[in-house]
VEXLUM-202627 format. One record per residue (C-alpha): y, x, z; residue number from 1; chain. Coordinates in steps of 0.001 Angstrom, whole numbers, plus 524288, in hexadecimal, padded with zeros to 5 digits. Example, Ala and Ser with C-alpha at 12.3 -4.5 7.8 and 13.67 -1.06 7.14 Angstrom:
REM VEXLUM-202627
{y->7EE6C, x->8300C, z->81E78, k->1, c->A}
{y->7FBDC, x->83566, z->81BE4, k->2, c->A}
***
This chain:
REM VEXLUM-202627
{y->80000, x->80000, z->80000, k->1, c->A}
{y->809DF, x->809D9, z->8048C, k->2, c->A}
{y->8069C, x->8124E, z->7F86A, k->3, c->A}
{y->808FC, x->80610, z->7F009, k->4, c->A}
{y->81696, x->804F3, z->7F6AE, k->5, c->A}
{y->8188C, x->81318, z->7F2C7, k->6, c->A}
{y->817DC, x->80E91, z->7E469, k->7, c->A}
{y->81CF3, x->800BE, z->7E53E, k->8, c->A}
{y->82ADC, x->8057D, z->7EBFE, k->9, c->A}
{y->82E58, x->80F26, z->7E30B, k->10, c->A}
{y->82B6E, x->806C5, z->7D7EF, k->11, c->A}
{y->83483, x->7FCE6, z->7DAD2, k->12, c->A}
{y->83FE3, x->80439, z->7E035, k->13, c->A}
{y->83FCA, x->80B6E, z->7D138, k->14, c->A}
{y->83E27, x->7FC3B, z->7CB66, k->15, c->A}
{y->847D2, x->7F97E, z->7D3E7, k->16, c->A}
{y->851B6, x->80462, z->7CFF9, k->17, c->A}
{y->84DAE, x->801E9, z->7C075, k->18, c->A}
{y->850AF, x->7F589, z->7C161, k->19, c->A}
{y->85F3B, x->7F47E, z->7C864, k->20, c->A}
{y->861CF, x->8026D, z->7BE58, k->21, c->A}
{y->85E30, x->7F9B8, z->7B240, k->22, c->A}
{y->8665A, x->7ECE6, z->7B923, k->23, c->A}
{y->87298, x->7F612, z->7BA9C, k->24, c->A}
{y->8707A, x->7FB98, z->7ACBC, k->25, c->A}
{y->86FF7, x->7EE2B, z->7A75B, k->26, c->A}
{y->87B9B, x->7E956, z->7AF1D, k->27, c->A}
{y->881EE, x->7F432, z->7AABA, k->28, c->A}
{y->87EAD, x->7F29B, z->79BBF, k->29, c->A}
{y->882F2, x->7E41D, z->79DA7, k->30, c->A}
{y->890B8, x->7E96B, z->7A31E, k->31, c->A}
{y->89385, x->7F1C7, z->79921, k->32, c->A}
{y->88D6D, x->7E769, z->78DD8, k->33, c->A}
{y->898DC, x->7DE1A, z->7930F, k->34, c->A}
{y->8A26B, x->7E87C, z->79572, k->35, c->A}
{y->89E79, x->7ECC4, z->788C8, k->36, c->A}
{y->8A063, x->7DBED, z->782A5, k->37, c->A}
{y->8ADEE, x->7DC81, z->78979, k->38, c->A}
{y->8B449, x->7E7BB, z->782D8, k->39, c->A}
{y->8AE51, x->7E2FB, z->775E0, k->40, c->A}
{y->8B36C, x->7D5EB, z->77715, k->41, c->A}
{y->8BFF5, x->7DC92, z->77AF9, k->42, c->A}
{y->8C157, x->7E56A, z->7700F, k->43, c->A}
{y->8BE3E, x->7D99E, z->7661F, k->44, c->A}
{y->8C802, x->7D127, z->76CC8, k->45, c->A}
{y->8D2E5, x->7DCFC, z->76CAE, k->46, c->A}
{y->8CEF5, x->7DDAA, z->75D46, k->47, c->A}
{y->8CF18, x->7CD70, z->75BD2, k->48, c->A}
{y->8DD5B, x->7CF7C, z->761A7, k->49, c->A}
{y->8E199, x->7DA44, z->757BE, k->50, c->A}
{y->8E372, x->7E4EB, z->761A6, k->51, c->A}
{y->8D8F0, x->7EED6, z->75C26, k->52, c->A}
{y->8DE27, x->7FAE8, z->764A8, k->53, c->A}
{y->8DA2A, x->7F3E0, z->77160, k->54, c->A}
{y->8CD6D, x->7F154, z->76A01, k->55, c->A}
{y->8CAAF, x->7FDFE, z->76755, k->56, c->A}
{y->8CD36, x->8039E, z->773F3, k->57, c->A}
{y->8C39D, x->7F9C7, z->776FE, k->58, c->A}
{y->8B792, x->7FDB6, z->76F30, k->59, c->A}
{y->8B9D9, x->80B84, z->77196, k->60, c->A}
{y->8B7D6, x->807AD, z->78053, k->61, c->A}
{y->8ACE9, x->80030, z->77E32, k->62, c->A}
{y->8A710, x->80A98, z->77690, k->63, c->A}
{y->8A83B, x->81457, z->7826F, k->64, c->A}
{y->8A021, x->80A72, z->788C1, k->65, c->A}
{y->89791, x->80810, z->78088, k->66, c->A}
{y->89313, x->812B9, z->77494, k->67, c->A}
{y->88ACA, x->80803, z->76ED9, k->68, c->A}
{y->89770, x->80305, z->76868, k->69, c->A}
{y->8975E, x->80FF4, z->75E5F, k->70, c->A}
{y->89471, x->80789, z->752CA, k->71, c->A}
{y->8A01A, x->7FB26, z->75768, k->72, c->A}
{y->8A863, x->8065C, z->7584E, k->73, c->A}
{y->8A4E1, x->80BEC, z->74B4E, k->74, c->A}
{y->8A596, x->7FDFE, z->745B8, k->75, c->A}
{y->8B420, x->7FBDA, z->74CA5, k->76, c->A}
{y->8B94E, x->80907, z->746DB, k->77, c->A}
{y->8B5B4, x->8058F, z->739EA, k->78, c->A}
{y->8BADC, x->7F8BB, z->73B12, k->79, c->A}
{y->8C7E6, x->7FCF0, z->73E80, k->80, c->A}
{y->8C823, x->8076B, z->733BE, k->81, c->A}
{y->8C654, x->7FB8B, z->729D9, k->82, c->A}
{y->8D1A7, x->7F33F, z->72F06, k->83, c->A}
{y->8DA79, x->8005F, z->72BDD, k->84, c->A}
{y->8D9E7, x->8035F, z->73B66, k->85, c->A}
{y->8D611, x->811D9, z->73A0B, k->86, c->A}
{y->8DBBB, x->8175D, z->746CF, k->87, c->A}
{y->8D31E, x->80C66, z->74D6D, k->88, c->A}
{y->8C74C, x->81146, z->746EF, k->89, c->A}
{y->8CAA6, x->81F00, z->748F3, k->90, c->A}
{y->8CADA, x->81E48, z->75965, k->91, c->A}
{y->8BE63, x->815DF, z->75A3A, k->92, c->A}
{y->8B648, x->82024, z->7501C, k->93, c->A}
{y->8BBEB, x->82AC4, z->7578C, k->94, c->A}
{y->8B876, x->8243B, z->76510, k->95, c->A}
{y->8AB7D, x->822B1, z->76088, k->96, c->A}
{y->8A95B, x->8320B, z->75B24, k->97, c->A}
{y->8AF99, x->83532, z->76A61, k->98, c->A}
{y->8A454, x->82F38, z->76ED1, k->99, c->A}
{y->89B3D, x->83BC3, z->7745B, k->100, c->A}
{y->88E33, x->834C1, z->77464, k->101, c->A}
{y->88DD1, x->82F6D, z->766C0, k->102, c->A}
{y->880E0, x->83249, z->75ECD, k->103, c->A}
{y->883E4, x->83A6F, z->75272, k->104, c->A}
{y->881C8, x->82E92, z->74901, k->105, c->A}
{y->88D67, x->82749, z->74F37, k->106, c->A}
{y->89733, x->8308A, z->750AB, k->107, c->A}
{y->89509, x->835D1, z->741E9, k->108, c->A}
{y->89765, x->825FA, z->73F15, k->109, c->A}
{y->8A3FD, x->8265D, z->74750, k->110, c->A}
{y->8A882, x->8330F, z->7407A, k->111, c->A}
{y->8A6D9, x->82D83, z->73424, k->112, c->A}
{y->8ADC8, x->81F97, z->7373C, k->113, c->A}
{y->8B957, x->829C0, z->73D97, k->114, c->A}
{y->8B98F, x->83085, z->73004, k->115, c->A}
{y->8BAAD, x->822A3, z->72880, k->116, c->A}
{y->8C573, x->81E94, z->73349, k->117, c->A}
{y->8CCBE, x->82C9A, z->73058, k->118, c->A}
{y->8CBC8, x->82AC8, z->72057, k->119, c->A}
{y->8D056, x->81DF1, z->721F4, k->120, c->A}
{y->8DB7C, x->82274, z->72999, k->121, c->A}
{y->8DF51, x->82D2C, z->71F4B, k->122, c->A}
{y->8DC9E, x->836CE, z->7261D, k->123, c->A}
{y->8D19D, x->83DE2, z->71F69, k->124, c->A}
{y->8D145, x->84C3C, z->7255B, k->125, c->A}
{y->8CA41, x->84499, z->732C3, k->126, c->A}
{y->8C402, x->83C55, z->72A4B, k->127, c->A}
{y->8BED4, x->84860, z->721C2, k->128, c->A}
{y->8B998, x->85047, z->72C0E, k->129, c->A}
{y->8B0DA, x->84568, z->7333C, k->130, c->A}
{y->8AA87, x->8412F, z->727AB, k->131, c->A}
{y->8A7DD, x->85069, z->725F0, k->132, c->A}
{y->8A27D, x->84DE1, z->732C1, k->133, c->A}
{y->899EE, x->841E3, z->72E99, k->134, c->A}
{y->89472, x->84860, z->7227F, k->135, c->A}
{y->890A2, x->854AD, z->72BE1, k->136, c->A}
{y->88950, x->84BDE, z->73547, k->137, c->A}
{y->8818D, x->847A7, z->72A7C, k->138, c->A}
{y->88480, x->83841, z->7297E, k->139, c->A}
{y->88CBA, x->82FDB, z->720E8, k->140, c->A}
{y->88E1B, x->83A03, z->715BB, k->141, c->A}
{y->88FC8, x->82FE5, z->70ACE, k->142, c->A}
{y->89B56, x->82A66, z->71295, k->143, c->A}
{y->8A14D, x->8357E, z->7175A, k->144, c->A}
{y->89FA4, x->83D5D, z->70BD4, k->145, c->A}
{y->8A74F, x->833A5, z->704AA, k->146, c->A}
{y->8B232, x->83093, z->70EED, k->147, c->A}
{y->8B446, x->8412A, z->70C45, k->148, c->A}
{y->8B352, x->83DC9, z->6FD61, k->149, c->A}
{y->8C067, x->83474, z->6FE8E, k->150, c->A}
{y->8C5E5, x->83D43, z->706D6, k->151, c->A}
{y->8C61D, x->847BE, z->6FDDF, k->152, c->A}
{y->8C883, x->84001, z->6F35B, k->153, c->A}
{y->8D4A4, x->83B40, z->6F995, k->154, c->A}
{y->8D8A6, x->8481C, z->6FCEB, k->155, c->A}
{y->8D674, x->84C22, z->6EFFD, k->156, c->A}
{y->8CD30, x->857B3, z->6F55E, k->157, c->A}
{y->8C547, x->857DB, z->6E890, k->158, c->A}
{y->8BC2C, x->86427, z->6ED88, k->159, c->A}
{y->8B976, x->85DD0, z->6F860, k->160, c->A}
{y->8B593, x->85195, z->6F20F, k->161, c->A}
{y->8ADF4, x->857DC, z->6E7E0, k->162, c->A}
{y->8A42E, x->85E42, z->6F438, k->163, c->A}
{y->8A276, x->84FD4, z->6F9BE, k->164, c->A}
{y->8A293, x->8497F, z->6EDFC, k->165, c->A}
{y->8964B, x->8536A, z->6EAE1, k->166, c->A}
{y->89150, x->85089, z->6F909, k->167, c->A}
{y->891EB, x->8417B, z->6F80F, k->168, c->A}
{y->88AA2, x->83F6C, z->6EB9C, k->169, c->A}
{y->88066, x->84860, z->6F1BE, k->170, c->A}
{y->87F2F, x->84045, z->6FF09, k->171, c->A}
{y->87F55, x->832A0, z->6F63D, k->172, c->A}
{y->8784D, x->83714, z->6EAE6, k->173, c->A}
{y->88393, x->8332F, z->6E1E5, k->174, c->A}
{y->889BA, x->83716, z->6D6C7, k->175, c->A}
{y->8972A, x->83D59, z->6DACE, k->176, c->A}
{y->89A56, x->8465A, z->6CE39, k->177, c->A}
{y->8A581, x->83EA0, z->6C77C, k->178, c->A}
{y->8AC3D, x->83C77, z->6D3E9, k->179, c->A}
{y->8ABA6, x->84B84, z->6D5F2, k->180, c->A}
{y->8AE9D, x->84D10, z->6C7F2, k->181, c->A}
{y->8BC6E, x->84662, z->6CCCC, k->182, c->A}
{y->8BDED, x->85052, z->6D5CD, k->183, c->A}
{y->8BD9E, x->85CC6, z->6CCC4, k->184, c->A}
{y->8C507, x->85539, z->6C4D8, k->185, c->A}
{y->8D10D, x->8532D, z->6D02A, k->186, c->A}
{y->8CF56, x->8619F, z->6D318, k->187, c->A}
{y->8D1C8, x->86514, z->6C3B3, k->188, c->A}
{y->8DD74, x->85CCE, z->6C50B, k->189, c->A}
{y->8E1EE, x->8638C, z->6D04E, k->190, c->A}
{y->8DF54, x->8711D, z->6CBA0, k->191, c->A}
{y->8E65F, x->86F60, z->6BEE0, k->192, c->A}
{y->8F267, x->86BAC, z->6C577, k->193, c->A}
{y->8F02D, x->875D7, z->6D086, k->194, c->A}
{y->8E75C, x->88239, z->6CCBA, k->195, c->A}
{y->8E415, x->882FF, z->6BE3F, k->196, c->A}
{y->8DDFC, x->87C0A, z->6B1D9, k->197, c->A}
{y->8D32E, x->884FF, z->6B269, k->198, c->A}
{y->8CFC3, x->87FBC, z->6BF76, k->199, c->A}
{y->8D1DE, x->871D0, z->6BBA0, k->200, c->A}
{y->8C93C, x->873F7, z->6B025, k->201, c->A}
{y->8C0A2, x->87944, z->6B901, k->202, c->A}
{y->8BE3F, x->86DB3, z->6C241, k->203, c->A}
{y->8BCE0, x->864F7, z->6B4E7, k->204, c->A}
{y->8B266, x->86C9C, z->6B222, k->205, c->A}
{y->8AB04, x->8694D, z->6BEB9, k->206, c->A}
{y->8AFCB, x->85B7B, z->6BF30, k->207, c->A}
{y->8A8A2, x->85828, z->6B0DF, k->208, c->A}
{y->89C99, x->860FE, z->6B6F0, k->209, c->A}
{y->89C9F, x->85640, z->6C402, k->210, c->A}
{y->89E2B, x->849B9, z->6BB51, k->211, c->A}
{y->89C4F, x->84D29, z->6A99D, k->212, c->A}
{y->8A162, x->83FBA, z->6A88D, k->213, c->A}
{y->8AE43, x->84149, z->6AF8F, k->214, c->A}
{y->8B866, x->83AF5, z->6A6D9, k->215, c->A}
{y->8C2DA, x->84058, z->6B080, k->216, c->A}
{y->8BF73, x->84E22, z->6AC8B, k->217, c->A}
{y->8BEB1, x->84D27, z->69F7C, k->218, c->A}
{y->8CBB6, x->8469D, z->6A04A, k->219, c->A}
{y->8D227, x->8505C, z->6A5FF, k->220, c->A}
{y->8CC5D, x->85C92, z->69DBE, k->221, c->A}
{y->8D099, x->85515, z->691C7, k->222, c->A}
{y->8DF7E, x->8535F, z->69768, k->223, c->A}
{y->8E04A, x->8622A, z->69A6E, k->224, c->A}
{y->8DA0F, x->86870, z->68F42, k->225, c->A}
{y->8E212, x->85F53, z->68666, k->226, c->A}
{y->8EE39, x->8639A, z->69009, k->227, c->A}
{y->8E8DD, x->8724F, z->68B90, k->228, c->A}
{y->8E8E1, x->86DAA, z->67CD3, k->229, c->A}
{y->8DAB1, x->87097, z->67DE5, k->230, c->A}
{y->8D9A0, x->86485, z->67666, k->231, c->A}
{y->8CAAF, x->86528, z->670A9, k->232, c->A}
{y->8C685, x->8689E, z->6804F, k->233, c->A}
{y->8CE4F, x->85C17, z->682AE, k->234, c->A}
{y->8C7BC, x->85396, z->67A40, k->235, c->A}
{y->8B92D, x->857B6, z->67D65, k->236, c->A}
{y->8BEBC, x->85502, z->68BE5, k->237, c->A}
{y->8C383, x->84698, z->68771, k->238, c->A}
{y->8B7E0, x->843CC, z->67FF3, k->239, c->A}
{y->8AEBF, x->844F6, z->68A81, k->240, c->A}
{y->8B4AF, x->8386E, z->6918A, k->241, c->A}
{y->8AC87, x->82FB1, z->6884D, k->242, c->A}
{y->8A245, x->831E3, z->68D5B, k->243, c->A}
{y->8A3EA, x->83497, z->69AB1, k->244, c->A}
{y->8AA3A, x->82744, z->69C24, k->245, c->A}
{y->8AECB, x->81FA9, z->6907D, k->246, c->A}
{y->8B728, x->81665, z->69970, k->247, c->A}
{y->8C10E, x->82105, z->69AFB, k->248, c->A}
{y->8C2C9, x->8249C, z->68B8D, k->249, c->A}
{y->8D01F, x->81DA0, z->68A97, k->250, c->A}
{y->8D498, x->829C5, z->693DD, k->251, c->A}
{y->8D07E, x->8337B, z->68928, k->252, c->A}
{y->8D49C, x->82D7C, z->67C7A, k->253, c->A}
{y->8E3F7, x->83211, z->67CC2, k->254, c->A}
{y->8E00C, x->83F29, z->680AA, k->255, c->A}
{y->8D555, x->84058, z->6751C, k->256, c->A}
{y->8E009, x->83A71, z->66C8E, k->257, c->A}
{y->8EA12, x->84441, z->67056, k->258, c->A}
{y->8E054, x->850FF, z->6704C, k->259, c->A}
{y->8D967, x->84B1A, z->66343, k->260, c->A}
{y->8E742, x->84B0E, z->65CED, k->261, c->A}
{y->8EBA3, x->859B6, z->661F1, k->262, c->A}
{y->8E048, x->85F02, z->65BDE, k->263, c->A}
{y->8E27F, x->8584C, z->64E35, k->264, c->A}
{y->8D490, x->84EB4, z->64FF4, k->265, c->A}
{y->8D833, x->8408E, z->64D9F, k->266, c->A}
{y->8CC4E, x->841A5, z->64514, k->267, c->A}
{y->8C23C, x->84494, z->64EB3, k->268, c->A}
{y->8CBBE, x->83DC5, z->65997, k->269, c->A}
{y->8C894, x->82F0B, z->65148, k->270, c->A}
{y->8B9C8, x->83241, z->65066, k->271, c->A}
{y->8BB1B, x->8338C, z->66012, k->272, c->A}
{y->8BF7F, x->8286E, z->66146, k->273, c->A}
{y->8B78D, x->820B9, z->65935, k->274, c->A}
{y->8ACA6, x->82693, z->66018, k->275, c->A}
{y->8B0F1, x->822C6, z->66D50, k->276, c->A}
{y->8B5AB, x->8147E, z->66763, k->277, c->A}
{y->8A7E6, x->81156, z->66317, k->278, c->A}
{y->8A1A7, x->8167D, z->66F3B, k->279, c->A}
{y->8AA19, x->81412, z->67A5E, k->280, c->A}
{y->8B503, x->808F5, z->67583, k->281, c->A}
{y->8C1CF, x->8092B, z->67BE5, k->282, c->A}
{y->8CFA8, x->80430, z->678D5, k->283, c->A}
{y->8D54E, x->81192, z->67AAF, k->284, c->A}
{y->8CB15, x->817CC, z->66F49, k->285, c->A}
{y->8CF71, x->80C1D, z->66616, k->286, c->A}
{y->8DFA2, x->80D39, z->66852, k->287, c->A}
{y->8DB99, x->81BE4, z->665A6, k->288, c->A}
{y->8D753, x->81B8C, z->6598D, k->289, c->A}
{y->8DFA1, x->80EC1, z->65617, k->290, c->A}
{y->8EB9F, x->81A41, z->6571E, k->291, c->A}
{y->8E1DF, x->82455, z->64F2E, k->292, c->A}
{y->8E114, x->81A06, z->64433, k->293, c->A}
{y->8F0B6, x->81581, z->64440, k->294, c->A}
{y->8F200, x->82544, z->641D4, k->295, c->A}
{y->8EAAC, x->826A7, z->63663, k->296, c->A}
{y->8E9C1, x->81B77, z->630D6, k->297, c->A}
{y->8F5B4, x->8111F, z->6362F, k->298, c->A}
{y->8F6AD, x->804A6, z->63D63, k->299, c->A}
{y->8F1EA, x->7FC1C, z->63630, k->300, c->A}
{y->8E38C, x->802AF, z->63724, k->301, c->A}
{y->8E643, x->80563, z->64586, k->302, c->A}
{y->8E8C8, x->7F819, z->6479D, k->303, c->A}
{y->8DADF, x->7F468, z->64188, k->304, c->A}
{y->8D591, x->7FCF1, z->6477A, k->305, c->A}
{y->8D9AE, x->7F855, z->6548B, k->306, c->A}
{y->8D8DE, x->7EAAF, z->65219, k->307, c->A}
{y->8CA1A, x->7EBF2, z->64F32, k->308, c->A}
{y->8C6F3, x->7F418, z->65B15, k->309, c->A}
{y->8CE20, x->7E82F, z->6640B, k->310, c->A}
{y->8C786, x->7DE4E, z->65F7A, k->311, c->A}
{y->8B9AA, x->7E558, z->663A4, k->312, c->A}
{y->8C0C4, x->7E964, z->6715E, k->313, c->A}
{y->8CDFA, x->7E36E, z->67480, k->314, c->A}
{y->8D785, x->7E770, z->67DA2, k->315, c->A}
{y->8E621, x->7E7FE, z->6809B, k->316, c->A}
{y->8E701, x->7F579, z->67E69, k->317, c->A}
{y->8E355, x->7F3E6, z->6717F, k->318, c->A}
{y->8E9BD, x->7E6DE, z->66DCA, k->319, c->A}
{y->8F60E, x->7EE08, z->671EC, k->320, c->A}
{y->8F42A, x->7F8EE, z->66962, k->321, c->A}
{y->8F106, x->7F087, z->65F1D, k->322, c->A}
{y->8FF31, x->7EADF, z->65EC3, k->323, c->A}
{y->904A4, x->7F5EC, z->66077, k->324, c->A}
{y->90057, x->7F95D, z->652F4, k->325, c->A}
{y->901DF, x->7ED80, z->64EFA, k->326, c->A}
{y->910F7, x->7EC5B, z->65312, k->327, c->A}
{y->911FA, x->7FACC, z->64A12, k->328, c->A}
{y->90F1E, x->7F350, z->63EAC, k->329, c->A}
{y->91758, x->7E65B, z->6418C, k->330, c->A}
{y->9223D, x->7E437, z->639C9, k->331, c->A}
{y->92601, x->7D67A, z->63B76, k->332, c->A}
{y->92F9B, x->7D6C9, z->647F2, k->333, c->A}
{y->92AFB, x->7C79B, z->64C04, k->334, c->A}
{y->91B9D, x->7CE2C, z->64BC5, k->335, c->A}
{y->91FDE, x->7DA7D, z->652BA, k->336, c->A}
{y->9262A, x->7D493, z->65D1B, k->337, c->A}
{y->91B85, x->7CBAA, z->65FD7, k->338, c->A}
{y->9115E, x->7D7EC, z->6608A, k->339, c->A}
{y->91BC1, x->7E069, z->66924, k->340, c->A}
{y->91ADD, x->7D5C0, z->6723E, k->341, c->A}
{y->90CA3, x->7D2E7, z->67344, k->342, c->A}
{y->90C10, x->7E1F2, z->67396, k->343, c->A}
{y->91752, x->7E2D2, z->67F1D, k->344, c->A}
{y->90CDF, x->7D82A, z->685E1, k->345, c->A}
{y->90168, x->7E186, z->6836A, k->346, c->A}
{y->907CA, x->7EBD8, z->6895F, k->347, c->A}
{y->90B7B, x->7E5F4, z->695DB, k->348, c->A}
{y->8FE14, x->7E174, z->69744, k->349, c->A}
{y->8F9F6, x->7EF8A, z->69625, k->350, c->A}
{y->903FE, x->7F51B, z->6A00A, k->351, c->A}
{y->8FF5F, x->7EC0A, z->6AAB5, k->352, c->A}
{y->8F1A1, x->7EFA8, z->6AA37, k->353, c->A}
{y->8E92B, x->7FAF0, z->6B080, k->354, c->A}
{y->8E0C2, x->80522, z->6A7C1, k->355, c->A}
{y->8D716, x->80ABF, z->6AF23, k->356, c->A}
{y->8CE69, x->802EE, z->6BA3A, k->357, c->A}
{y->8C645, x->80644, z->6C548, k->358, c->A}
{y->8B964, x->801BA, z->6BF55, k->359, c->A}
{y->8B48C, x->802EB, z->6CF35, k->360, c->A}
{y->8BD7F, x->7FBCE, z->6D7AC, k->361, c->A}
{y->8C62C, x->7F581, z->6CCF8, k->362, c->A}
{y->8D438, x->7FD4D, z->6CE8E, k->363, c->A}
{y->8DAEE, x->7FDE9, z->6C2F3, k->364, c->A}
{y->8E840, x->803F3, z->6BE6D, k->365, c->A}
{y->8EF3B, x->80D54, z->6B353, k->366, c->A}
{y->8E99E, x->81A9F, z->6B7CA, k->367, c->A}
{y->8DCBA, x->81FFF, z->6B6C5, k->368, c->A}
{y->8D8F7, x->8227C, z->6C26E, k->369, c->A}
{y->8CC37, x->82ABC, z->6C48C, k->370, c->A}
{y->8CB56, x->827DC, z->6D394, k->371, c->A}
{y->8CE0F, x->818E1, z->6D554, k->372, c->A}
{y->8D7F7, x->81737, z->6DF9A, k->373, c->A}
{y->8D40F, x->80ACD, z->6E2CE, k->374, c->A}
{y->8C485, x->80D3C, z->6E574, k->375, c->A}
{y->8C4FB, x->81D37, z->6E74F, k->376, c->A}
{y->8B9A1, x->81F27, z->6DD2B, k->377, c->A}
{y->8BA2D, x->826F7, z->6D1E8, k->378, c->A}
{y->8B8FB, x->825A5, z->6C3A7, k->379, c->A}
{y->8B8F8, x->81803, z->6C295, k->380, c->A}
{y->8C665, x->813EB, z->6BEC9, k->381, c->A}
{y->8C522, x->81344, z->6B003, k->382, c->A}
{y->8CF9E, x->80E6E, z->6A2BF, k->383, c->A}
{y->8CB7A, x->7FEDB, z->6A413, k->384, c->A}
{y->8C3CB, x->7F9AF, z->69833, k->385, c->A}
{y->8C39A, x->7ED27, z->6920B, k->386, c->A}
{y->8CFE7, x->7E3D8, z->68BCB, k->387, c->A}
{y->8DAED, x->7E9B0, z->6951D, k->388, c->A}
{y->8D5ED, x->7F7E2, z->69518, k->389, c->A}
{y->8CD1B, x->800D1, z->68B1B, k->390, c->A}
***
C-alpha cells in the first residue's frame, strides 16, 4: 500500500502541475487572441475613418505581438503602395525586415516588397541595391531581374541592361536579343555624338549580331553611311528592312529614293520598287514610283498609274496625291477650285491623325517611337496600315 502511495502521489502532483501550466497557457493564448481582435478591429476602424497613420501605428503594434501577422503586414504594405501611399508602405516593409527572428523566406519577401515601395517612390539607388539583394538570396529572380531591367532602362544605363537583359532570358528561358539589340543600338547613338563613328559603328555591329532582324540598326547604318556619301553601303543597309520587317518599309523608301538618285540608278531604283510593290504592298512603294513615272514619262501616266493601284488598295494618302496631280493638269478655274478644296479637306484630315501605333497597348502618335511610352515595351510601335495609314 505505502509503496503504491509512493507512485500514486507523485503522479498526480505532476498531473496536477500539467494541467494548471496548460490552463494558464490557454488563458493566456485567449488574452492575447482578444487583445490581438481589439487592435485589429481598431486598426480597421482607424482605416474606415480615413486616418491611416493611426492605423498603421496600429498593425505595427500588433505585429510586435504577434509575428504571425508577417503576411497581413506584407498584404497592408502593398496595399498602400497601390493607393500611391509609398511612405506608408515603406515603414511597415521596413518594420517587418527589423524584425530579428524572421525565417529567411520572409524577410527576402519583405526586401523585395521594400524595393517595389522604393521604385515606386523614384528612388531607385535603394530600390537597386535590395533587389541585388533578392537576386543574391536566390528567390524572385524573374521579378527582380526585371524591376533592375526598368531601372536601367530608365536610367538609360544601356551596359548594365544589356548584362540583365542576358541574365533574364537565361532565368525565363526567353528570347531577349532584339530588346538587347536596342541597347547597342542607344549606345551607338550615344557614342557617335560622344566618342567616335568608329565606335558607333562598332556597337551596330553587335546590335545586328544580338537580333539580324533589327530594323532599328539597319536604319541607322543606312542614315550614316548615306550621311558619309557611302551611298551603295547605304542602300544594302536600307534594303535589308524588307525583310526583317516589311511593316516598317515606308521608313526606308525616301532614303532609297534619295541614295538611288545620288548614284545615277533610277533604273535599278524602279525595279526595287516593283519588287517590293508585288511582294510587300504599301502606299508609300506606290506614291514612289507614281513620282518615278511623272519623271519620265508625265502626269498623265502617273495619274494612271496611281489611279489603278487605289482602286486595288485605297487610302487617303493616295487619294490625296492623286489630286494633287490632278489639280497640275486643271485648267478650268471653276474645276480647280473645286479639287483645291476637296484637297485643302484631305489635308486636314491627314494633319489630325497619328502615323505610327503601338500594335501592343494601342498608343498612337506622329513619331516613331521604338520604346512605347505608353506600355514600356519595345519594338512594337509600327507606321499604321490600312485606309488612314500605309
Amino acid at each position: 500500500m505505502f509503496d503504491a502511495l509512493l507512485i500514486i502521489l507523485p503522479a498526480a502532483a505532476i498531473s496536477g502541475w500539467y494541467y494548471s501550466k496548460t490552463k494558464r497557457r490557454h488563458r493566456r493564448q485567449r488574452k492575447q487572441s482578444a487583445r490581438w481582435s481589439k487592435d485589429y478591429l481598431a486598426g480597421l476602424n482607424y482605416l474606415l475613418d480615413e486616418q491611416p497613420d493611426k492605423a498603421v501605428d496600429v498593425f505595427i503594434k500588433m505585429l510586435e505581438v504577434d509575428s504571425e501577422t508577417v503576411e497581413t503586414h506584407l498584404a497592408l504594405g502593398n496595399l498602400f503602395r497601390k493607393r500611391g501611399e509609398v511612405d506608408r508602405a515603406i515603414r511597415v516593409h521596413q518594420n517587418l525586415i527589423a524584425r530579428p527572428h524572421l525565417d529567411k523566406a520572409e524577410r527576402t519577401q519583405a526586401l523585395l516588397c521594400l524595393g517595389q515601395d522604393y521604385f515606386k517612390a523614384g528612388v531607385f539607388d535603394r530600390a537597386e541595391r535590395l533587389f541585388h539583394e533578392v537576386i543574391d538570396a536566390g528567390a524572385y529572380l524573374a521579378e527582380g531581374l526585371r524591376y533592375l531591367l526598368d531601372i536601367y532602362e530608365q536610367e538609360k544605363d544601356w551596359d548594365q541592361a544589356i548584362q540583365i537583359a542576358q541574365k533574364l532570358g537565361s532565368v525565363t528561358n526567353t528570347n531577349m536579343n532584339p530588346v538587347i539589340a536596342h541597347y547597342y543600338c542607344e549606345l551607338a547613338e550615344e557614342a557617335r555624338l560622344k566618342v567616335s563613328s568608329e565606335q558607333a559603328a562598332r556597337y551596330l555591329k553587335r546590335a545586328l549580331s544580338a537580333d539580324r532582324n533589327s530594323v532599328r540598326t539597319s536604319l541607322l547604318q543606312g542614315e550614316w553611311e548615306a550621311e558619309s556619301q557611302q551611298y551603295k553601303a547605304a542602300i544594302r543597309a536600307f534594303k535589308r528592312v524588307k525583310d526583317q520587317d516589311p511593316d516598317y518599309i515606308a521608313e526606308v523608301i525616301p532614303h532609297l529614293v534619295a541614295c538611288y538618285e545620288k548614284l545615277g540608278l533610277e533604273t535599278e531604283l524602279i525595279a526595287f520598287l516593283r519588287q517590293c510593290l508585288d511582294e510587300v504592298p504599301r502606299i508609300s512603294i506606290v506614291l514612289a514610283l507614281t513620282e518615278s513615272l511623272r519623271h519620265w514619262r508625265g502626269a498623265e501616266a502617273a495619274i494612271a498609274f496611281l489611279t489603278e493601284q487605289l482602286q486595288l488598295r485605297p487610302t487617303v494618302r493616295g487619294l490625296k496625291h492623286l489630286i494633287d496631280l490632278q489639280l497640275g493638269l486643271e485648267e478650268e478655274i471653276s474645276s480647280k477650285e473645286k479639287f483645291q478644296l476637296l484637297d485643302d479637306l484631305i489635308q486636314q484630315l491627314l494633319q489630325d491623325k497619328p502615323i505610327y501605333r503601338c500594335v501592343h497597348c494601342g498608343f498612337s502618335g506622329k513619331v516613331l517611337h521604338w520604346h512605347c511610352p505608353s506600355c514600356k515595351q519595345w519594338n512594337v510601335v509600327k507606321p499604321i496600315q490600312g485606309l488612314e495609314g500605309e
